[in-house]
N, C-alpha and C positions, 0 to 999 in steps of 0.2 A: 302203391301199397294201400291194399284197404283196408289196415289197422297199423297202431305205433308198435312196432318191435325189431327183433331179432332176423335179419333176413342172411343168406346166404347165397354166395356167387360165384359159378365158378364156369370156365369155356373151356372148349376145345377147338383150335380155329386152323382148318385143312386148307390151307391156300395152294390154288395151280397158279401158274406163270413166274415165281417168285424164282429168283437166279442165288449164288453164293454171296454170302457178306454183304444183301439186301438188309434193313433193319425191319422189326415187326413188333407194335405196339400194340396191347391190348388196355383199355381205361375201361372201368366205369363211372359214368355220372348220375350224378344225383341231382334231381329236380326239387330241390322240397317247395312245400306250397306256401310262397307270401315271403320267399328268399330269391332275391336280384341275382347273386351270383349261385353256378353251379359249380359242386365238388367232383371232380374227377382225376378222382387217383391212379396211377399208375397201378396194372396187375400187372402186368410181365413186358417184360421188353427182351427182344431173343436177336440175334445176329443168325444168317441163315448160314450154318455152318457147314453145311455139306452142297454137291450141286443137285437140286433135285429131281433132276434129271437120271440120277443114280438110281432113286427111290421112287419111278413110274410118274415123277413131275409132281408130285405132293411134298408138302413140306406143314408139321402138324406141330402147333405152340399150343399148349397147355396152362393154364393159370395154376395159380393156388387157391383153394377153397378160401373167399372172402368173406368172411363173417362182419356186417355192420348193425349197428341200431337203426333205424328212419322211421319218422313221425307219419303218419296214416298221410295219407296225399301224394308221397314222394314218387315221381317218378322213378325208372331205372332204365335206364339205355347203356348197351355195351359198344365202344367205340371199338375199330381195327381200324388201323392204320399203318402203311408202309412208306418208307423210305429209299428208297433204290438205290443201289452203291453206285451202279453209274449216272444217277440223274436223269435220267429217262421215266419222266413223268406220264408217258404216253402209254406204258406198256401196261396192258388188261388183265387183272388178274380178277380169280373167280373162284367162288368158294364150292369148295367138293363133298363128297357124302360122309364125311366124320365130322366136319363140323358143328358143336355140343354147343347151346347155350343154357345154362339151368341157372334159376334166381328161385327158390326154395323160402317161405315162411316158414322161419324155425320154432317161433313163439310169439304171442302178441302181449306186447304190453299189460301188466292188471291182475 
């Protein structure tokens, strides 16, 4: 962040290889600067409810527009993360042409 304010967050995240009843976490973290520990809150956590294989092997999780305050310095990274219903930590999965990340300055501090 190169000023203290109001930022905005929000993803679109197009996963290939992902099966049914896989779990799909999306976090952001927050770095701030001269703070040991990082804030990463949960945006969405989605079960893949269909097979997506149905749907040309894409399967598309969506946030909600995140609105936070952060102090000029703060980093912003968005995590994805998956869980596989069968435990099959080997399987490759890869992100395809819808996947949206936007982190928008809404206002700065002052």
């Amino acid at each position: 962040m190169p000023e203290t304010g109001l930022v905005s967050i929000q993803a679109t995240v197009d996963l290939r290889g992902l099966r049914r009843d896989d779990l799909v976490r999306i976090r952001a973290e927050y770095t701030r600067p001269g703070d040991a520990e990082n804030d990463t809150p949960l945006l969405r956590q989605e079960r893949v409810s269909v097979d997506p294989e149905t749907t040309g092997g894409v399967f598309v999780v969506s946030t909600p527009d995140e609105r936070v305050e952060l102090p000029k310095g703060t980093q912003i990274r968005v995590q994805v993360a998956v869980r596989p219903a069968d435990d099959d930590h080997r399987r490759r999965l890869t992100y395809s042409t819808r996947t949206r990340i936007s982190i928008v300055e809404i206002r700065t501090a002052g």
